[in-house]
BALOBA-1460 file (C-alpha; in Angstrom, 3 decimals):
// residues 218
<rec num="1" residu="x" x="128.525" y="133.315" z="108.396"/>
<rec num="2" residu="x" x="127.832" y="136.431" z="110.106"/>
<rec num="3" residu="x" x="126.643" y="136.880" z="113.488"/>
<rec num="4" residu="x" x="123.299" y="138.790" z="112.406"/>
<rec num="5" residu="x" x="122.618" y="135.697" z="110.328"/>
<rec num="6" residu="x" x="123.160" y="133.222" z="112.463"/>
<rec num="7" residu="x" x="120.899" y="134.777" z="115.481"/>
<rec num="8" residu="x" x="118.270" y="134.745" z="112.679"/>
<rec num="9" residu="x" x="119.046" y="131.123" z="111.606"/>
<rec num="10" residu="x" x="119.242" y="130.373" z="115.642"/>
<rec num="11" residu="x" x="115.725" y="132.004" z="116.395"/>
<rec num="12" residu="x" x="113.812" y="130.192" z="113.415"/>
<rec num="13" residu="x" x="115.526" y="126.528" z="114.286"/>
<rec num="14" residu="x" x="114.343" y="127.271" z="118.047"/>
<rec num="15" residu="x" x="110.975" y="128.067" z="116.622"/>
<rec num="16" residu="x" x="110.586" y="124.974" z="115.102"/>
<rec num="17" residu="x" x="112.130" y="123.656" z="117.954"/>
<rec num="18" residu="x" x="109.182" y="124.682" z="119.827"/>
<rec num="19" residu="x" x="106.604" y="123.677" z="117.469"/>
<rec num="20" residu="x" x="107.707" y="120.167" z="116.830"/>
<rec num="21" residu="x" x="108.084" y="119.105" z="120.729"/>
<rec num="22" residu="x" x="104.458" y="120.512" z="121.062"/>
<rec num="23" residu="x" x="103.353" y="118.079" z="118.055"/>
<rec num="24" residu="x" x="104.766" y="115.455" z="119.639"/>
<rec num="25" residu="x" x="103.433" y="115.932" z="123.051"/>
<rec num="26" residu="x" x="99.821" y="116.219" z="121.762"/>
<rec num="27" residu="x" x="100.456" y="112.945" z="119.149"/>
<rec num="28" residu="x" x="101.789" y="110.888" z="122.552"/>
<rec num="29" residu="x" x="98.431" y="112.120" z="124.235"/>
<rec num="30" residu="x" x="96.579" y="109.996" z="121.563"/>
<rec num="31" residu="x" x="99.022" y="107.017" z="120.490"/>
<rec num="32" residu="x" x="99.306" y="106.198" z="124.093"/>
<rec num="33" residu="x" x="95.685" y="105.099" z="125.118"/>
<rec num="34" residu="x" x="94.684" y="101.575" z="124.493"/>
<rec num="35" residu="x" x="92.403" y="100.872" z="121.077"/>
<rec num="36" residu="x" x="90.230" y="99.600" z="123.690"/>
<rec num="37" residu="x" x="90.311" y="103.324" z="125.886"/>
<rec num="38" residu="x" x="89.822" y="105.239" z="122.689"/>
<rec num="39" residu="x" x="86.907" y="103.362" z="121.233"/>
<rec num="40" residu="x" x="85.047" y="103.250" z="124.403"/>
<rec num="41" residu="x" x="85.406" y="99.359" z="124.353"/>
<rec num="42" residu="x" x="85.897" y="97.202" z="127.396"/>
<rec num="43" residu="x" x="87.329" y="94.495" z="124.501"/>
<rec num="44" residu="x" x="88.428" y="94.797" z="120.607"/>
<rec num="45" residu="x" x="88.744" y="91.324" z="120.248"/>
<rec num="46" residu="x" x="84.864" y="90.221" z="119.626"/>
<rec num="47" residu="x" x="84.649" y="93.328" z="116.928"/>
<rec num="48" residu="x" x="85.053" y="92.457" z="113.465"/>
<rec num="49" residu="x" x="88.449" y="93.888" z="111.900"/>
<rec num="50" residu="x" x="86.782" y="95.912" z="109.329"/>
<rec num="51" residu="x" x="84.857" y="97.985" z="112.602"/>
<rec num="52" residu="x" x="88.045" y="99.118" z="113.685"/>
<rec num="53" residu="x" x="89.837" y="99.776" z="110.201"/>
<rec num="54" residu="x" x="89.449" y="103.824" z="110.583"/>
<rec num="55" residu="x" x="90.351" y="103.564" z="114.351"/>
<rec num="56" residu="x" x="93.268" y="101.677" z="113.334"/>
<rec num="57" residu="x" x="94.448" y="103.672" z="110.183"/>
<rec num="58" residu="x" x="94.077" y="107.322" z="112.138"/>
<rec num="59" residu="x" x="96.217" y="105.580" z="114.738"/>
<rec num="60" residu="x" x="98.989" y="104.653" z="112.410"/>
<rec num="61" residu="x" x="98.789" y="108.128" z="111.037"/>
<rec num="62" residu="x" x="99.472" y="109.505" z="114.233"/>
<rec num="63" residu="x" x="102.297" y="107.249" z="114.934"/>
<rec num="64" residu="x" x="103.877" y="108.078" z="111.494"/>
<rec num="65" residu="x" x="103.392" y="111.532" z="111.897"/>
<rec num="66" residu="x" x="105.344" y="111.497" z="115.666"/>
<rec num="67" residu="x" x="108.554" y="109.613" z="113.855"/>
<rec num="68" residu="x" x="108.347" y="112.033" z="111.490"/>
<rec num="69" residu="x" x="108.607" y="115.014" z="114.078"/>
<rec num="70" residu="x" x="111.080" y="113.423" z="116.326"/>
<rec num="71" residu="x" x="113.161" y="112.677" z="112.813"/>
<rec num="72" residu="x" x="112.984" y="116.815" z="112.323"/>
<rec num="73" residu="x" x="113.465" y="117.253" z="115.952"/>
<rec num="74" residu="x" x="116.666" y="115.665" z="115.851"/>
<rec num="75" residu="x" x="117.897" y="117.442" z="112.867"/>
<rec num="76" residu="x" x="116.852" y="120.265" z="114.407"/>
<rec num="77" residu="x" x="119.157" y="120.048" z="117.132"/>
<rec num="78" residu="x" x="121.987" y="119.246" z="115.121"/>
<rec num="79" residu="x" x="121.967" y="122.133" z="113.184"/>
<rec num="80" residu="x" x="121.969" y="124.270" z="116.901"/>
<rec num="81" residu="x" x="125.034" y="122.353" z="117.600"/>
<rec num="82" residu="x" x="126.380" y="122.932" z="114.404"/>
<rec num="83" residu="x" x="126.005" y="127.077" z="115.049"/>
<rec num="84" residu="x" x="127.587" y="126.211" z="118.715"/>
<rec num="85" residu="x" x="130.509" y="124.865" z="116.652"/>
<rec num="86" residu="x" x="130.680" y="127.752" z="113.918"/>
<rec num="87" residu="x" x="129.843" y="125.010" z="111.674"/>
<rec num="88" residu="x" x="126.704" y="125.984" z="110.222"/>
<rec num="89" residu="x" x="125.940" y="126.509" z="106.772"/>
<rec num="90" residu="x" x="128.741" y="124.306" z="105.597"/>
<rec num="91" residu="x" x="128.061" y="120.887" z="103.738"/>
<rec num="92" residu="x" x="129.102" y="118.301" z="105.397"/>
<rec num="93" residu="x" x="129.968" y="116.566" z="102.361"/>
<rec num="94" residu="x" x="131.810" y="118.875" z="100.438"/>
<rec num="95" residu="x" x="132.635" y="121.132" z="103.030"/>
<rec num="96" residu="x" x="131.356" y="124.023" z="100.819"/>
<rec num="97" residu="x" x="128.877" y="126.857" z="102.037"/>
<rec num="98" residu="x" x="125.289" y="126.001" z="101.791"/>
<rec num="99" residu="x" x="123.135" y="127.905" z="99.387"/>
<rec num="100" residu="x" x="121.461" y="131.231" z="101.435"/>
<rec num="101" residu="x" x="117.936" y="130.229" z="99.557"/>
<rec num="102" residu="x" x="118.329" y="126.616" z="101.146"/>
<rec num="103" residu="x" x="118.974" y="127.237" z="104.637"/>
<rec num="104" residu="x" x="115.859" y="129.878" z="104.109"/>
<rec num="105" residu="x" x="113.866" y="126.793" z="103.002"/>
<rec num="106" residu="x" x="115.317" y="124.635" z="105.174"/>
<rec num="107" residu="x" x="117.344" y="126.069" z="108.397"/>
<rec num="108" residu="x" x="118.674" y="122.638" z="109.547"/>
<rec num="109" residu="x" x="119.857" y="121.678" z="106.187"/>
<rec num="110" residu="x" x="122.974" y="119.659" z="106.068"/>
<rec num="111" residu="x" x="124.091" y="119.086" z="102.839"/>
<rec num="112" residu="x" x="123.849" y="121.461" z="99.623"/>
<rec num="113" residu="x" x="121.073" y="120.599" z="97.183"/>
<rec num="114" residu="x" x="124.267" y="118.946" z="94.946"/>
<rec num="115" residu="x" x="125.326" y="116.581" z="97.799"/>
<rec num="116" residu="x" x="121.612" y="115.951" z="98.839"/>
<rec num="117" residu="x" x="120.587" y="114.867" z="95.260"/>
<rec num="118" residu="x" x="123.267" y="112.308" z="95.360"/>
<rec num="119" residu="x" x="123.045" y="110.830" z="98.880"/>
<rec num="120" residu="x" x="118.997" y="110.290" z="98.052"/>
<rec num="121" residu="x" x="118.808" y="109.269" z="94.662"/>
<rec num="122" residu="x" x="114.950" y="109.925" z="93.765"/>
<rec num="123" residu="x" x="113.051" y="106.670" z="93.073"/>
<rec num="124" residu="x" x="110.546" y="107.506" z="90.090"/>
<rec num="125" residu="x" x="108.002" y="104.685" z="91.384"/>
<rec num="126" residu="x" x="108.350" y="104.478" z="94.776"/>
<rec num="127" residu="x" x="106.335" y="101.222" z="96.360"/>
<rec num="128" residu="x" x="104.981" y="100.999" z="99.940"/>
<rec num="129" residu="x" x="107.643" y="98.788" z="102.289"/>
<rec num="130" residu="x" x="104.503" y="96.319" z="103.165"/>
<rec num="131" residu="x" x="104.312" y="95.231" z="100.176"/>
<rec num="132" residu="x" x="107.595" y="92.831" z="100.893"/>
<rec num="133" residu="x" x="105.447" y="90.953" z="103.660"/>
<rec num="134" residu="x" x="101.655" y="91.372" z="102.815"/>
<rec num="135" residu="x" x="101.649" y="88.882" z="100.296"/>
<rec num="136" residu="x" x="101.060" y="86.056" z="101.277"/>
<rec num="137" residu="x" x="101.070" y="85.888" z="104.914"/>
<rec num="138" residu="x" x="103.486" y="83.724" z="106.633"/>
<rec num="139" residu="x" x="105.114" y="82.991" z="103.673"/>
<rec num="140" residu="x" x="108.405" y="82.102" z="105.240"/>
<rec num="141" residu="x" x="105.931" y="79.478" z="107.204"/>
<rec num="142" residu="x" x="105.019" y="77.516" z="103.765"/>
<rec num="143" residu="x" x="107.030" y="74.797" z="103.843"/>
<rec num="144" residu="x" x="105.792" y="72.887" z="101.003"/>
<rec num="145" residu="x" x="108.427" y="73.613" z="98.516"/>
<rec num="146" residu="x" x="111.185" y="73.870" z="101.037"/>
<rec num="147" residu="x" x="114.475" y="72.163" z="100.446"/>
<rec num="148" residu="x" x="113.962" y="69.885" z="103.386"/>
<rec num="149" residu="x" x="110.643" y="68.154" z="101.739"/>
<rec num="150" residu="x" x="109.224" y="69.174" z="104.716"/>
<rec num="151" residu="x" x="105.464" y="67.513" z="105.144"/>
<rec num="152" residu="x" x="103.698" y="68.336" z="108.530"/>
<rec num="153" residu="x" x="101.602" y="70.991" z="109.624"/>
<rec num="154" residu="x" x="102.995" y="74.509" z="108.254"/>
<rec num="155" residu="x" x="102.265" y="77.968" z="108.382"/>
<rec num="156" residu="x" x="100.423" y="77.550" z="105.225"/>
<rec num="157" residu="x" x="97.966" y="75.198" z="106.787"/>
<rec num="158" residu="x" x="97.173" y="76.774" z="109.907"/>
<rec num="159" residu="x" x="96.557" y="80.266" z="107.492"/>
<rec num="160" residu="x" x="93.985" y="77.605" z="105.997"/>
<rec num="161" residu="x" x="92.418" y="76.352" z="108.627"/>
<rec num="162" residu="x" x="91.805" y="80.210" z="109.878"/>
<rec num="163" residu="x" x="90.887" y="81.420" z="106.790"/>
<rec num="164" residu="x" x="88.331" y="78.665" z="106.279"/>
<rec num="165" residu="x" x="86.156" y="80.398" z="108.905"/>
<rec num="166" residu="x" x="85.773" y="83.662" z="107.173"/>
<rec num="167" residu="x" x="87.451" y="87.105" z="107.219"/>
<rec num="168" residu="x" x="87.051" y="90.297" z="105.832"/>
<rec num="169" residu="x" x="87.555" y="89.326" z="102.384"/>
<rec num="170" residu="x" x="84.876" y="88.573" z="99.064"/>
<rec num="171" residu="x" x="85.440" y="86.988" z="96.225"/>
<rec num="172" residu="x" x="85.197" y="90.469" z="94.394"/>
<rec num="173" residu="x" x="88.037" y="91.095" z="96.405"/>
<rec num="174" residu="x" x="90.523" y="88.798" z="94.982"/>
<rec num="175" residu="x" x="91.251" y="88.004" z="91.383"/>
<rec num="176" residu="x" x="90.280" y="84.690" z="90.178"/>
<rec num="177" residu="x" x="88.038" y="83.519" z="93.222"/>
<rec num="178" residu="x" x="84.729" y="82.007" z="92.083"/>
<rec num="179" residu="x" x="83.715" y="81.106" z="95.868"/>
<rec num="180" residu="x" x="84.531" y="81.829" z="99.163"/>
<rec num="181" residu="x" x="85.788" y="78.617" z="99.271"/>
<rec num="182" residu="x" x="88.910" y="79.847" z="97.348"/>
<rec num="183" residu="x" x="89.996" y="82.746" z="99.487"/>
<rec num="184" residu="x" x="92.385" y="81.095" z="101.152"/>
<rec num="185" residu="x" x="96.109" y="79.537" z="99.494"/>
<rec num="186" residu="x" x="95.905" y="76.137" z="97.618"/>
<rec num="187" residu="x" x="92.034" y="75.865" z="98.437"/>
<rec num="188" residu="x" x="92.068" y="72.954" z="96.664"/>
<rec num="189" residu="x" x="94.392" y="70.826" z="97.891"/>
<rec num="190" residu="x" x="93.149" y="67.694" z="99.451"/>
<rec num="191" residu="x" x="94.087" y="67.590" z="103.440"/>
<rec num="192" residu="x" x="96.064" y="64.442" z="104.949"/>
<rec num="193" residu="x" x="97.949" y="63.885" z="101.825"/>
<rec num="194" residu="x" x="101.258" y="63.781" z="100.630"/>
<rec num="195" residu="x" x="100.568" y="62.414" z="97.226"/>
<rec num="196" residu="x" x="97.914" y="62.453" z="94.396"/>
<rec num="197" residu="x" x="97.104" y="58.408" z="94.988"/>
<rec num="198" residu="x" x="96.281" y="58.992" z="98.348"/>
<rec num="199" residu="x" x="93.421" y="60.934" z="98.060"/>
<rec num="200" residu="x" x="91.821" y="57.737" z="96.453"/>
<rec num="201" residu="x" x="89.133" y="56.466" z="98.901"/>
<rec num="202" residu="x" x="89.530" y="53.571" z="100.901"/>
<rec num="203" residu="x" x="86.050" y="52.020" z="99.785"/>
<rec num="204" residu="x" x="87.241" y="52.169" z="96.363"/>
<rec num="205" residu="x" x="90.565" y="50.886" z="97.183"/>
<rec num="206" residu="x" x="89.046" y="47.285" z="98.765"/>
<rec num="207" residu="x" x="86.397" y="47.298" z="96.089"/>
<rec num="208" residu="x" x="88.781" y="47.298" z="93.475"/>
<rec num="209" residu="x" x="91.120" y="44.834" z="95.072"/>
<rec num="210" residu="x" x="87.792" y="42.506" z="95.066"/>
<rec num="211" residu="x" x="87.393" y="42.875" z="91.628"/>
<rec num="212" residu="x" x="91.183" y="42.216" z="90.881"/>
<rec num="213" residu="x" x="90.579" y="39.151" z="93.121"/>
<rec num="214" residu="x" x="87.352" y="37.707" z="91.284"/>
<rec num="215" residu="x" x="88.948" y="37.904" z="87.677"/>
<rec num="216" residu="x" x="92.290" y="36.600" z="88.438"/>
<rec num="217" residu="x" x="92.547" y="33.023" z="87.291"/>
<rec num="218" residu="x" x="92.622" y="30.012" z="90.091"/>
């Protein structure tokens, strides 16, 4: 590449150089006070979750936002240490020259837009990485169907006994709930049992053993 090109290449990656560390600087000023600080809160914990949804959300934001600068940062400074080393503009794939409309789009560009394609297949439906753990919550807690027949207190009871006092859910918000009595896994289960006879009362149990006793022949 020649040397007028790369001082113009050199000037726009220090550019964005600048501009990114200054985005991060003034995303750290915000991400770094306490929910508490930036809410004017002594506490968070006696506020409903739903009062603190758009605190929360515009906090993630911000902290998505800085790993997405300091990603660019860093490829930023590879691509100065790639002009250092008279490597620039070359995939690092192929080892063939970069096109000129790329590294005009993109100045820290690595890889040609043949190599890229490849190395990032593009997912046509992409879905949200929560998704693997929202649903249900502590399910590698519920222990219910677990190979070791497990029968105690699990994570699926204790999400039970929470849920049982309320939380930010309706029963418009989930499919199938009638009540707000089913909001909560395996509502209606009956508690202190491991097996359907159990759940028979104890009252009926001796009054039926009475009966039994009174029609048996002497």
């Amino acid at each position: 590449m020649q040397a007028e090109l790369q001082a113009r290449f050199k000037q726009k990656l220090l550019e964005e150089k600048e501009r990114l560390s200054g985005e991060i600087a003034h995303l750290e000023n915000g991400i770094l006070d306490t929910m508490a600080y930036s809410v004017g809160e002594l506490s968070v914990y006696d506020n409903h979750p739903a009062d603190l949804g758009s605190e929360m959300f515009e906090r993630s934001k911000d902290t998505a936002l800085k790993d997405n600068a300091l990603g660019l940062l860093g490829e930023v400074e590879a691509a100065l240490t790639r002009l250092e080393n008279n490597t620039y503009g070359t995939c690092e794939t192929c080892r063939q020259p970069i096109a000129m409309e790329r590294l005009e789009a993109l100045p820290w560009a690595k890889l040609c837009i043949d190599c890229q394609r490849q190395d990032k297949p593009i997912d046509d439906m992409p879905r949200p990485i929560e998704e693997e753990s929202l649903e249900p919550p502590f399910k590698r807690t519920f222990l219910d169907d677990s190979d070791s027949e497990f029968v105690g207190f699990d994570g699926e009871d204790a999400l039970q006994d929470v849920l049982k006092y309320g939380s930010s859910d309706s029963p418009q918000d989930l499919p199938g709930s009638e009540d707000y009595d089913h909001l909560f896994p395996n509502s209606h289960e009956h508690e202190g049992i491991v097996d359907i006879a159990a759940a028979i009362p104890a009252v009926w149990q001796q009054y039926s053993a009475r009966k039994v006793k009174r029609e048996s022949p002497e």
